[in-house]
mmCIF file as gemmi writes it, N, C-alpha and C atoms, coordinates in Angstrom:
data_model
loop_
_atom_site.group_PDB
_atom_site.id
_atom_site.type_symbol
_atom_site.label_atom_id
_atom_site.label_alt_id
_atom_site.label_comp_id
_atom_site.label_asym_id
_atom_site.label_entity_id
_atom_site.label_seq_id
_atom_site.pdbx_PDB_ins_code
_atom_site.Cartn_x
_atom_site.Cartn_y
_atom_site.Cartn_z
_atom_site.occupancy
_atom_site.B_iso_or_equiv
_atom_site.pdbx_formal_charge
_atom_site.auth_seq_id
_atom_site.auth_asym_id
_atom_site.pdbx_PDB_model_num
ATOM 1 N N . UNK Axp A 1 ? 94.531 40.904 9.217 1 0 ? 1 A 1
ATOM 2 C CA . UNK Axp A 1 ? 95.872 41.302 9.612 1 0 ? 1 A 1
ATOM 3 C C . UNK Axp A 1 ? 95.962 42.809 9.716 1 0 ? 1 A 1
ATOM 4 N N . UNK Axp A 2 ? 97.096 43.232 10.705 1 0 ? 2 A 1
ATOM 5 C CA . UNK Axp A 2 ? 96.984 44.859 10.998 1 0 ? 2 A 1
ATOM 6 C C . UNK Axp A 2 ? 97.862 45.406 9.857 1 0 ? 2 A 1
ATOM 7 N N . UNK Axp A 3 ? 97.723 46.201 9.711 1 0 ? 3 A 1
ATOM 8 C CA . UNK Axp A 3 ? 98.21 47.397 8.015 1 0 ? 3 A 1
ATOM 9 C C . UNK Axp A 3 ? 99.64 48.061 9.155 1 0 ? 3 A 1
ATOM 10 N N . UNK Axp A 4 ? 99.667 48.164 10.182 1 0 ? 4 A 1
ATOM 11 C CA . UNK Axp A 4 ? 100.436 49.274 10.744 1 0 ? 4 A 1
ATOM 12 C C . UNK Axp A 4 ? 102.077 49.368 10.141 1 0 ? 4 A 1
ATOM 13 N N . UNK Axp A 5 ? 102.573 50.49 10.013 1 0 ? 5 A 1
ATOM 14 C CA . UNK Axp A 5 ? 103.729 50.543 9.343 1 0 ? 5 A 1
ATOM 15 C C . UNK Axp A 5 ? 104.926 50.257 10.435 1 0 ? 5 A 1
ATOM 16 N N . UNK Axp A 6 ? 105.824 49.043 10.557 1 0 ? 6 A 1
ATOM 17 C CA . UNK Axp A 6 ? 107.209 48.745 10.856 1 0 ? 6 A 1
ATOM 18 C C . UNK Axp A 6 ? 108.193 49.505 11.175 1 0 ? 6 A 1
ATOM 19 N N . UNK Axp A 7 ? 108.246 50.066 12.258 1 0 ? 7 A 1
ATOM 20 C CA . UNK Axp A 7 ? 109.732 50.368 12.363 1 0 ? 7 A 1
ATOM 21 C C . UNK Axp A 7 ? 110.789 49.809 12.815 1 0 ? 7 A 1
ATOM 22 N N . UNK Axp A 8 ? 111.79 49.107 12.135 1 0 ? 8 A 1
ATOM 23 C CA . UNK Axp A 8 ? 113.132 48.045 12.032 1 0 ? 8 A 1
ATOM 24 C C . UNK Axp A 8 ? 113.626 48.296 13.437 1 0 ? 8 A 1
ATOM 25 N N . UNK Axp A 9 ? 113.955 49.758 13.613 1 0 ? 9 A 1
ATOM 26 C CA . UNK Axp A 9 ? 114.637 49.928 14.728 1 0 ? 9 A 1
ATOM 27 C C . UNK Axp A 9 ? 114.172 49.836 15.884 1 0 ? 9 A 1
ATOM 28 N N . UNK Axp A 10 ? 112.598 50.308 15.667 1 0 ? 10 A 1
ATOM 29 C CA . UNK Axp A 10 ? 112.047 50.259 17.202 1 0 ? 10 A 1
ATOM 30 C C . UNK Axp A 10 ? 111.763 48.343 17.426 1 0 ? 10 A 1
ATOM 31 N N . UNK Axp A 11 ? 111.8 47.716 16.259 1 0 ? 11 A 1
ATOM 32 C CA . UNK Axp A 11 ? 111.429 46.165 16.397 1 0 ? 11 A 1
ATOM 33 C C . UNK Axp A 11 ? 112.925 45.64 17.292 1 0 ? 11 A 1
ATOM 34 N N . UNK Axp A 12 ? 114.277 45.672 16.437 1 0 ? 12 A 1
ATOM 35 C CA . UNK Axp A 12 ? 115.098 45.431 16.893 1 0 ? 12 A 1
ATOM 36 C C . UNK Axp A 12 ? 115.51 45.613 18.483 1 0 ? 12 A 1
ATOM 37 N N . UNK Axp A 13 ? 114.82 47.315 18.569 1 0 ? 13 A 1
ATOM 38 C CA . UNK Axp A 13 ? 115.348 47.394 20.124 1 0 ? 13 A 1
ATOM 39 C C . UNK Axp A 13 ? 114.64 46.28 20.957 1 0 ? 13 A 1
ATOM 40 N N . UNK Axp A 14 ? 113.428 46.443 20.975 1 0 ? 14 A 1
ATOM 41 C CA . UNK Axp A 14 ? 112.133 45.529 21.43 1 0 ? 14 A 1
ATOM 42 C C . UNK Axp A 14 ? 112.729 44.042 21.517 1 0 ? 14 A 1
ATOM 43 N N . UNK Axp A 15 ? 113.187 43.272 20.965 1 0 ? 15 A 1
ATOM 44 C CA . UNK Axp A 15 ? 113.779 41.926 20.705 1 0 ? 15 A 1
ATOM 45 C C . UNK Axp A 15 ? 115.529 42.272 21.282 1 0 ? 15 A 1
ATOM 46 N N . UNK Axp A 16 ? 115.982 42.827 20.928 1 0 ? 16 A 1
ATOM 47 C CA . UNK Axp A 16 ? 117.14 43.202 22.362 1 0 ? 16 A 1
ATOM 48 C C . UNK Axp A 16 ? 116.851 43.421 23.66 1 0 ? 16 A 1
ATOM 49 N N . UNK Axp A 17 ? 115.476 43.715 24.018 1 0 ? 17 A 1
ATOM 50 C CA . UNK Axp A 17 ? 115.584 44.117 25.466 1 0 ? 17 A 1
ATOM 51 C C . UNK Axp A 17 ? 115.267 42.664 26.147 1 0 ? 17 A 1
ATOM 52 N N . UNK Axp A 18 ? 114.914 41.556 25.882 1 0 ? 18 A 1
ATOM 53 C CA . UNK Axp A 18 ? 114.025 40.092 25.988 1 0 ? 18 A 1
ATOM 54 C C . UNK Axp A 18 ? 115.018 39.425 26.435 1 0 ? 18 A 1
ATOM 55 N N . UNK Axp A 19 ? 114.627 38.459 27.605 1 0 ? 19 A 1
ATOM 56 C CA . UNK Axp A 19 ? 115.272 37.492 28.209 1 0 ? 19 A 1
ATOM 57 C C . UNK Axp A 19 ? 116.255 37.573 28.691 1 0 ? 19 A 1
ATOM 58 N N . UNK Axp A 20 ? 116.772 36.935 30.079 1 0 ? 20 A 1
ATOM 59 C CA . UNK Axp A 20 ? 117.797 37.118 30.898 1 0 ? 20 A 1
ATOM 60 C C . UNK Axp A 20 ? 119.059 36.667 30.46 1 0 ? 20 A 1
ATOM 61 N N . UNK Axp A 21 ? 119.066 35.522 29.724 1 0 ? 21 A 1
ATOM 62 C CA . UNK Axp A 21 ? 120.778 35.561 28.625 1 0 ? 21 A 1
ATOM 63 C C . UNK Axp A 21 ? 120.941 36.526 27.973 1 0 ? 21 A 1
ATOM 64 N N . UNK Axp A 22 ? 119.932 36.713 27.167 1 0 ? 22 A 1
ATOM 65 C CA . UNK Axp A 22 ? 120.228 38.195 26.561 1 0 ? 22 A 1
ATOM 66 C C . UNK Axp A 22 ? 120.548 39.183 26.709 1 0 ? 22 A 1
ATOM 67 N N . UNK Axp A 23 ? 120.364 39.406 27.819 1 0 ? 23 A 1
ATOM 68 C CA . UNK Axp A 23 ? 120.932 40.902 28.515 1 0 ? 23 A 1
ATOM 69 C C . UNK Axp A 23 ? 121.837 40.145 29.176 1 0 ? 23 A 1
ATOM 70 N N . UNK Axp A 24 ? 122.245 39.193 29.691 1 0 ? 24 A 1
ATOM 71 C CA . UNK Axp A 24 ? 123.697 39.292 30.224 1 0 ? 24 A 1
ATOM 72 C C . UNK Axp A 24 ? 125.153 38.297 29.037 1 0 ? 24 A 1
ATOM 73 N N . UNK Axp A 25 ? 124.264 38.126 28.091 1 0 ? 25 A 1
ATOM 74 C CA . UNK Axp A 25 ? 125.196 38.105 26.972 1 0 ? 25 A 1
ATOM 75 C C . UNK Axp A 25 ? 125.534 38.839 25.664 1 0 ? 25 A 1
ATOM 76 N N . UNK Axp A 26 ? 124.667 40.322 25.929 1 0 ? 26 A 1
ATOM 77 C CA . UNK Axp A 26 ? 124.565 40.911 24.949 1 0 ? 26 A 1
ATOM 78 C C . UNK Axp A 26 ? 125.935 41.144 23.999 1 0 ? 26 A 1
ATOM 79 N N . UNK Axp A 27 ? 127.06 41.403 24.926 1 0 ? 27 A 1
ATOM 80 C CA . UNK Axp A 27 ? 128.56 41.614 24.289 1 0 ? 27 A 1
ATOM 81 C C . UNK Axp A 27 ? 128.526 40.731 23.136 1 0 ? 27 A 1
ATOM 82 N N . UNK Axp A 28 ? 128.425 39.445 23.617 1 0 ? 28 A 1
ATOM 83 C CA . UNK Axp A 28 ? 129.395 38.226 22.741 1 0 ? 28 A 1
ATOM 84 C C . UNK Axp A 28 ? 128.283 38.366 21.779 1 0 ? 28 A 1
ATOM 85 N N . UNK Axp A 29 ? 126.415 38.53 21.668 1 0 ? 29 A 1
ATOM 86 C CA . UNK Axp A 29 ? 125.832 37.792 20.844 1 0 ? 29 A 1
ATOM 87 C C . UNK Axp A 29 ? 125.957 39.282 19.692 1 0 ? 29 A 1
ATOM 88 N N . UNK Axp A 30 ? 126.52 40.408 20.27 1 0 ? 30 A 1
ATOM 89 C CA . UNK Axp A 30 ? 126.646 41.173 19.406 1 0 ? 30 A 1
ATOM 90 C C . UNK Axp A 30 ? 127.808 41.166 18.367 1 0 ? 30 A 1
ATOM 91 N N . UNK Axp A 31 ? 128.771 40.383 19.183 1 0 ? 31 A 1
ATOM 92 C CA . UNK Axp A 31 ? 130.061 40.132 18.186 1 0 ? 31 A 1
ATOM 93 C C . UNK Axp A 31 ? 130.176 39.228 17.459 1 0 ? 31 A 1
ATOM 94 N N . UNK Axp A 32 ? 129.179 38.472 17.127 1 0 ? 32 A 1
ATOM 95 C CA . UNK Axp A 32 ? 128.941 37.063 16.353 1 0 ? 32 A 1
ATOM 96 C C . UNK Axp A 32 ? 127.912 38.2 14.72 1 0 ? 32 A 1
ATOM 97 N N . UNK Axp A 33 ? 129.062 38.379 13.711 1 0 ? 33 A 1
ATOM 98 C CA . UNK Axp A 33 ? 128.333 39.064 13.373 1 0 ? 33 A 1
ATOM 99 C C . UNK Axp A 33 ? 127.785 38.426 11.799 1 0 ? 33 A 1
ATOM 100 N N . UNK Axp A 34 ? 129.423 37.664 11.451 1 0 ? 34 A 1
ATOM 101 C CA . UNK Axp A 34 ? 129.17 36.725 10.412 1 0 ? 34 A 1
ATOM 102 C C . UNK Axp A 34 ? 129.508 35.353 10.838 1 0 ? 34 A 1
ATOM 103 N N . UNK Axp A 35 ? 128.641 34.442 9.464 1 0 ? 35 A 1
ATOM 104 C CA . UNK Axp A 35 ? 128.808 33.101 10.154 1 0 ? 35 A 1
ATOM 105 C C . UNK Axp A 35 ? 129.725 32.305 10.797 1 0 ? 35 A 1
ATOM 106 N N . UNK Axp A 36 ? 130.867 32.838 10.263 1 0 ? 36 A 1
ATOM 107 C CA . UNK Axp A 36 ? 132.3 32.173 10.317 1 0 ? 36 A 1
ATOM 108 C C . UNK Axp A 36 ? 132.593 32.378 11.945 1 0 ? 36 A 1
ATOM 109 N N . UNK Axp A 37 ? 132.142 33.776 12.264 1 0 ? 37 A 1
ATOM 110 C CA . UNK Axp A 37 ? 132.228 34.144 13.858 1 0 ? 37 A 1
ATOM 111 C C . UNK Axp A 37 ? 132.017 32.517 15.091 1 0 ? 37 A 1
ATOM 112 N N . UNK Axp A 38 ? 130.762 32.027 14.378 1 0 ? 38 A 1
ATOM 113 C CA . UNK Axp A 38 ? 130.375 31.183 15.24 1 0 ? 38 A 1
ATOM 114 C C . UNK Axp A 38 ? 131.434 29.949 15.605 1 0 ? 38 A 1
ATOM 115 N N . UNK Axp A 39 ? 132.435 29.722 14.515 1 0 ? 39 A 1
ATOM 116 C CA . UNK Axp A 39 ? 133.237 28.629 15.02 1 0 ? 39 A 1
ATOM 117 C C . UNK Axp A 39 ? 134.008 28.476 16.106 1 0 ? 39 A 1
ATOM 118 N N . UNK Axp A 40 ? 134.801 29.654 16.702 1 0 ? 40 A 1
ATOM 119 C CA . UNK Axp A 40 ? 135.195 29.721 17.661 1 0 ? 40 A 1
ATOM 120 C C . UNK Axp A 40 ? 134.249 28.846 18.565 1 0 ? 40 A 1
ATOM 121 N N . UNK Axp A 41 ? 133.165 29.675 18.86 1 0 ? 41 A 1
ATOM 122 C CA . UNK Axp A 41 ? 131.761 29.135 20.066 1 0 ? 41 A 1
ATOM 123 C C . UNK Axp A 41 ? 131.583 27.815 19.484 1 0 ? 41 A 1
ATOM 124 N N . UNK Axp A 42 ? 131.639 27.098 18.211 1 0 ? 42 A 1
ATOM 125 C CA . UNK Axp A 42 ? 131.148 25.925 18.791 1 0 ? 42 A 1
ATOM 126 C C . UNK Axp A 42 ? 132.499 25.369 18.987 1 0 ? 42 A 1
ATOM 127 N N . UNK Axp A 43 ? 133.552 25.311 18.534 1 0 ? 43 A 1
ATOM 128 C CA . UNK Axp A 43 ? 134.857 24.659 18.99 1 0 ? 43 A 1
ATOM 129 C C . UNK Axp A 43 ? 134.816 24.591 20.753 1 0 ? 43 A 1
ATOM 130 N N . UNK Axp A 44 ? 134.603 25.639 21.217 1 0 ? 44 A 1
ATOM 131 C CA . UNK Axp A 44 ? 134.302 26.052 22.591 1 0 ? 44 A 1
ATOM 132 C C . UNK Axp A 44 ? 133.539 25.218 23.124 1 0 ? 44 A 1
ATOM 133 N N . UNK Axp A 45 ? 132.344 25.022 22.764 1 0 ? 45 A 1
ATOM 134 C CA . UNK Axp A 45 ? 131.521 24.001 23.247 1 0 ? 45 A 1
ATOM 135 C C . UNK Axp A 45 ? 131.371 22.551 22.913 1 0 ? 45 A 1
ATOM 136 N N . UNK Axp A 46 ? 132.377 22.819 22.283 1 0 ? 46 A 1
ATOM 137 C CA . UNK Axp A 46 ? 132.817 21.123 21.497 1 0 ? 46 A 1
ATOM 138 C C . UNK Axp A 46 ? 133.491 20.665 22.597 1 0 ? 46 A 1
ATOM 139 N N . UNK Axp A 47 ? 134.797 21.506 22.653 1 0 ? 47 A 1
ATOM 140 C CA . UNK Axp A 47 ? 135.402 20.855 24.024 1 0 ? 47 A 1
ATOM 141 C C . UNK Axp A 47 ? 134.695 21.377 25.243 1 0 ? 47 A 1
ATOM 142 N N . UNK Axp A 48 ? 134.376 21.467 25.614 1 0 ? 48 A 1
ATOM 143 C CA . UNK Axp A 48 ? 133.827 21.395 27.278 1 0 ? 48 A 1
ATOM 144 C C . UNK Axp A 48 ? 132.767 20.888 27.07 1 0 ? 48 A 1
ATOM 145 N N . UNK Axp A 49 ? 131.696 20.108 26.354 1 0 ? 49 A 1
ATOM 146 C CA . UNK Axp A 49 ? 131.021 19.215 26.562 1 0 ? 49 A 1
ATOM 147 C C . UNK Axp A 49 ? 131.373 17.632 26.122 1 0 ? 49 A 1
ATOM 148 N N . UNK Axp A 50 ? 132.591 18.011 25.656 1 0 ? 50 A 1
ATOM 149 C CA . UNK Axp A 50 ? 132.987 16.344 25.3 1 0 ? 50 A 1
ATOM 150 C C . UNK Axp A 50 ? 133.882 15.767 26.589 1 0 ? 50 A 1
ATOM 151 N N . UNK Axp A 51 ? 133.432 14.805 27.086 1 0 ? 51 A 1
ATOM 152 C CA . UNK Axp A 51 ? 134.043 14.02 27.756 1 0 ? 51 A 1
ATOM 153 C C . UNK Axp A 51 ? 135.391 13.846 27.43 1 0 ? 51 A 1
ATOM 154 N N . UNK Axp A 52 ? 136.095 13.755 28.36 1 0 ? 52 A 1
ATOM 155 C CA . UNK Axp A 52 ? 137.813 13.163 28.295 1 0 ? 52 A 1
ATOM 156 C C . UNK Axp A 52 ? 137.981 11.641 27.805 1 0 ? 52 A 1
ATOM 157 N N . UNK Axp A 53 ? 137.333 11.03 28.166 1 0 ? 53 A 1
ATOM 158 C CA . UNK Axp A 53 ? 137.549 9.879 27.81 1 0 ? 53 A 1
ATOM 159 C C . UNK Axp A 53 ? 137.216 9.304 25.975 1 0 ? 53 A 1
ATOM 160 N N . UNK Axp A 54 ? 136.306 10.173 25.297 1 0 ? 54 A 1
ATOM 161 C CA . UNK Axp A 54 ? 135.752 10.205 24.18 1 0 ? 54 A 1
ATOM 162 C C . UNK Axp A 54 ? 136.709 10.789 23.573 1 0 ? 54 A 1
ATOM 163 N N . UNK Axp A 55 ? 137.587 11.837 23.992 1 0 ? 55 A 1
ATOM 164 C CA . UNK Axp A 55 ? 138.608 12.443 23.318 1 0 ? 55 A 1
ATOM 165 C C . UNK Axp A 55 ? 139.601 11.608 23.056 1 0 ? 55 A 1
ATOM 166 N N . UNK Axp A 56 ? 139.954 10.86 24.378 1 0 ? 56 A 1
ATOM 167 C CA . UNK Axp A 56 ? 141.229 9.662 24 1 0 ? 56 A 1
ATOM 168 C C . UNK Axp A 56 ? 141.11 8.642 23.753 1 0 ? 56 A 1
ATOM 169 N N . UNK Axp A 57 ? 139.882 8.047 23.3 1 0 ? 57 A 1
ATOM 170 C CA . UNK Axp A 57 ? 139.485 7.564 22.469 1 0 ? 57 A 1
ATOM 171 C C . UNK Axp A 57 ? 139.387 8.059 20.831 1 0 ? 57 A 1
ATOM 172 N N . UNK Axp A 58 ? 139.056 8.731 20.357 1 0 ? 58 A 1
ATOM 173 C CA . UNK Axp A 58 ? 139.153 9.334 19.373 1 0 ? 58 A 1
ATOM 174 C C . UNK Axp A 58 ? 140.528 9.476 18.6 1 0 ? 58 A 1
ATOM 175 N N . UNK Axp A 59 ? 141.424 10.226 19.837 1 0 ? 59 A 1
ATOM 176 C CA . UNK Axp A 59 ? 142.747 10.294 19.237 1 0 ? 59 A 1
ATOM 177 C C . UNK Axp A 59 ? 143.951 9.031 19.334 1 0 ? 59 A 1
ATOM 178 N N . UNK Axp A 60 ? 143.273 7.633 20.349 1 0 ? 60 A 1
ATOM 179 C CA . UNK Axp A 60 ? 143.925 6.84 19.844 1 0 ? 60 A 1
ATOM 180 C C . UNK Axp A 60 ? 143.5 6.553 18.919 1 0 ? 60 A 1
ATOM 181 N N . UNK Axp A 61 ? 142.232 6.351 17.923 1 0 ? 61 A 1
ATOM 182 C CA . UNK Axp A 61 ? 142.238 5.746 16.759 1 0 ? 61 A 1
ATOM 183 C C . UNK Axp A 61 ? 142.728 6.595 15.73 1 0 ? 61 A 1
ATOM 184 N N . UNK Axp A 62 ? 143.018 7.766 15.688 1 0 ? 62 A 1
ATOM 185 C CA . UNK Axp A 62 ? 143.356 8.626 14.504 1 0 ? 62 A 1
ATOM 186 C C . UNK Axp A 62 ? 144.753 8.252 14.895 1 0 ? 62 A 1
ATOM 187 N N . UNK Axp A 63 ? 145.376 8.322 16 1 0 ? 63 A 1
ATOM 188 C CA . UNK Axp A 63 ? 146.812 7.841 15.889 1 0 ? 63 A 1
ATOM 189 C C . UNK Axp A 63 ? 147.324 6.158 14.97 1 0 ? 63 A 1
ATOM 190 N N . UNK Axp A 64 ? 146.398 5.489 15.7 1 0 ? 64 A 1
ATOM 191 C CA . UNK Axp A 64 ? 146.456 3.779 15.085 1 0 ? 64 A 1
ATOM 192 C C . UNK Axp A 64 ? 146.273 3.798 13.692 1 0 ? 64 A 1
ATOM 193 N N . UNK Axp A 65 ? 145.614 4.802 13.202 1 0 ? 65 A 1
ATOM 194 C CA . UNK Axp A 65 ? 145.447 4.97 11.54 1 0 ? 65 A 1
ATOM 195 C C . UNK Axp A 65 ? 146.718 5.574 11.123 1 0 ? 65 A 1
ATOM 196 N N . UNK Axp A 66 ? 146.806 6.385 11.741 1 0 ? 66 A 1
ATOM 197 C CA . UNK Axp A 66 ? 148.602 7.338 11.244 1 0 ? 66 A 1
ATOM 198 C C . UNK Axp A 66 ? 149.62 6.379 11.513 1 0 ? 66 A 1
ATOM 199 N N . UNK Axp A 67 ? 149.286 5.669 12.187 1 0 ? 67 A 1
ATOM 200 C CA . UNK Axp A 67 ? 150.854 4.806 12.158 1 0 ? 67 A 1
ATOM 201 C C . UNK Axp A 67 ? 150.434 3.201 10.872 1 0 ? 67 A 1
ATOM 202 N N . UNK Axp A 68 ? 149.218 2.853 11.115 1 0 ? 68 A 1
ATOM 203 C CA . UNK Axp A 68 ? 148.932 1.728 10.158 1 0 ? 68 A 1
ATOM 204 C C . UNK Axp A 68 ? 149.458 2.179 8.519 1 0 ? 68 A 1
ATOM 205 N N . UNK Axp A 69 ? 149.899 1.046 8.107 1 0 ? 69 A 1
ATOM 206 C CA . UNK Axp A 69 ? 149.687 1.519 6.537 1 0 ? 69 A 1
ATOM 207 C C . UNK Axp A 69 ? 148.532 0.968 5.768 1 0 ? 69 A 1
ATOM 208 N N . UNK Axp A 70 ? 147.962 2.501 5.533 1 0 ? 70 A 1
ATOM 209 C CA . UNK Axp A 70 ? 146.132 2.281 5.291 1 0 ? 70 A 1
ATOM 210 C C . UNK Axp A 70 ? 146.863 2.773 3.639 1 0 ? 70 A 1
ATOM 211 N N . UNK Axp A 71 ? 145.855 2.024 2.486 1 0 ? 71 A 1
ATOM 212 C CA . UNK Axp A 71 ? 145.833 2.972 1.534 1 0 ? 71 A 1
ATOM 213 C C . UNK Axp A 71 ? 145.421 3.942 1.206 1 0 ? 71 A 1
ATOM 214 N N . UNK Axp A 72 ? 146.144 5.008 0.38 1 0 ? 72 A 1
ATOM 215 C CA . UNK Axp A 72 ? 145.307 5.985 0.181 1 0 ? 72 A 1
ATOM 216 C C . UNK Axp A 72 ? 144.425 6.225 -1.052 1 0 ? 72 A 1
C-alpha cells in the first residue's frame, strides 16, 4: 500500500468534480446536509413514484378503519 499523505480537501474537490448528476445537482446535494434534510426528497419521491390508484386505495382503507369501530 502507498504511504502518501491525504489531503481532505484536494480528495473532496476530486469527488465533487465526478459525474454528470453531480454537477448538475450540485445545489440540492449540497443542501442535504443533515439526515433529517433527506425527508423532504424522499416524501418527494414517494409521491411521484406512487401511482394514483395505490394512493386511493390506501386512503380508502385508512378511511374504512376511521370510520369502523376498531379497538384500541
Amino acid at each position: 500500500m502507498r504511504r502518501d499523505h491525504l489531503d481532505e480537501a484536494a480528495i473532496k474537490d476530486q469527488l465533487n468534480q465526478r459525474g454528470f448528476l453531480n454537477r448538475m445537482l450540485c445545489r440540492i446535494t449540497k443542501a442535504v446536509a443533515k439526515p433529517w434534510h433527506m425527508f423532504p426528497v424522499g416524501l418527494l419521491f414517494g409521491l411521484g413514484l406512487t401511482p394514483s390508484p395505490t394512493v386511493a386505495l390506501i386512503l380508502a382503507v385508512v378511511v374504512d378503519a376511521a370510520t369502523a369501530n376498531l379497538p384500541s
